[in-house]
C-alpha positions in Angstrom: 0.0 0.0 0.0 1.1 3.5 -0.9 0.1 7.0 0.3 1.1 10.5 -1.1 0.3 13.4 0.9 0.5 17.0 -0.4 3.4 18.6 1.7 3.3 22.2 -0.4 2.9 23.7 -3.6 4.6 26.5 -4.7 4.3 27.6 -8.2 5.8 25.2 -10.4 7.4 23.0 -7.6 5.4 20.5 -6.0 6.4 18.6 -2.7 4.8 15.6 -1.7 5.6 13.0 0.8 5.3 8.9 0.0 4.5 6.3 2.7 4.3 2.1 2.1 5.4 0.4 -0.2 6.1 0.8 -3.9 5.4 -2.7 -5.3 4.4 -3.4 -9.0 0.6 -3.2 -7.8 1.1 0.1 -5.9 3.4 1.7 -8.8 0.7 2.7 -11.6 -0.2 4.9 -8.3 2.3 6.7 -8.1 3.1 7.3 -11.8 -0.4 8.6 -12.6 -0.4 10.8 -10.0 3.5 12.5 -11.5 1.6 12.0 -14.5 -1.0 13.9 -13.2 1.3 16.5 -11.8 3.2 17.3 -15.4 -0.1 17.6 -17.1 -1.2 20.8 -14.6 2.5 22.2 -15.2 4.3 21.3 -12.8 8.1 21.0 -13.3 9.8 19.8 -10.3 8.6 17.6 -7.7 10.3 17.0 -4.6 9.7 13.4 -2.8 10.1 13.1 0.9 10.8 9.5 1.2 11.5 8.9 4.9 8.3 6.4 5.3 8.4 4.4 2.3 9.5 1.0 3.6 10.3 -0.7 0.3 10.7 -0.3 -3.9 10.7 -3.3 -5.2 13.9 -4.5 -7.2 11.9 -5.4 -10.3 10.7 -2.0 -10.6 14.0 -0.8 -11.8 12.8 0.2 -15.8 9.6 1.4 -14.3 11.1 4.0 -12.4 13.5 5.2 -14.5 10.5 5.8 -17.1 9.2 8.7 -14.5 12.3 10.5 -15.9 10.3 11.0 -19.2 7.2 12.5 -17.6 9.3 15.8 -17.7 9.5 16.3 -14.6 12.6 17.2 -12.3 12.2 14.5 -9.5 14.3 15.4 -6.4 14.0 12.2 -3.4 14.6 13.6 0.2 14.9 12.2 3.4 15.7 8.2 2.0 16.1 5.7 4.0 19.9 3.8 3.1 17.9 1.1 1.4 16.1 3.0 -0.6 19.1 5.7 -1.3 21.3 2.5 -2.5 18.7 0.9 -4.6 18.4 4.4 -6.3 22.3 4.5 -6.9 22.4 1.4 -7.7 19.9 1.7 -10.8 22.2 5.3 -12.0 19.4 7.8 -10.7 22.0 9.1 -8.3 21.2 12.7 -9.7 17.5 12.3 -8.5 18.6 12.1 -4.3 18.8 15.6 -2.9 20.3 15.3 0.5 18.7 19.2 1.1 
C-alpha cells in the first residue's frame, strides 16, 4: 500500500511525501499521480521518502520511465535502502540530500 500526501505547492514545484510500499501493484499509483502533476504544469517535484519502507527491485525500468514525464524529480529524506537501490539503478542525480 502506498500514500502521497501534499506537503506544499509552490508555483511550479510540488512537494509531496510517499509512505508504504512501492510494489508493482502500488506503482501505476504513483506514476499517474507525477503524470497527473506534469499535465497541470508542474516541473519539479520534490519526494520526501523517509516512510516508504520498500521499492521493489523489479521495478528498476519502471522508475526510471518517470524520468520521461518531464518532470525534475528530487528524493529527500531516503532511508539507506532506498538511497542505495536508487544508486544502484544510475538515478543518483534524483537524491537531494537538502
Amino acid at each position: 500500500m502506498i500514500r502521497i500526501n501534499t506537503l506544499d505547492h509552490c508555483g511550479e514545484t510540488l512537494t509531496i511525501e510517499l509512505m508504504g510500499y512501492i510494489h508493482k501493484r502500488e506503482f501505476p499509483i504513483l506514476h499517474d499521480c507525477l503524470k497527473g502533476y506534469a499535465e497541470e504544469g508542474i516541473t519539479e517535484v520534490c519526494i520526501v521518502a523517509n516512510e516508504v519502507r520498500s521499492l521493489h527491485p523489479l521495478l528498476q525500468q519502471d522508475v526510471i520511465g518517470l524520468g520521461q514525464l518531464g518532470l525534475r524529480l528530487r528524493f529527500q529524506q531516503l532511508r539507506l535502502s532506498i538511497r542505495g537501490t536508487l544508486e544502484f539503478w544510475g538515478l543518483e542525480a534524483w537524491i537531494d540530500d537538502e
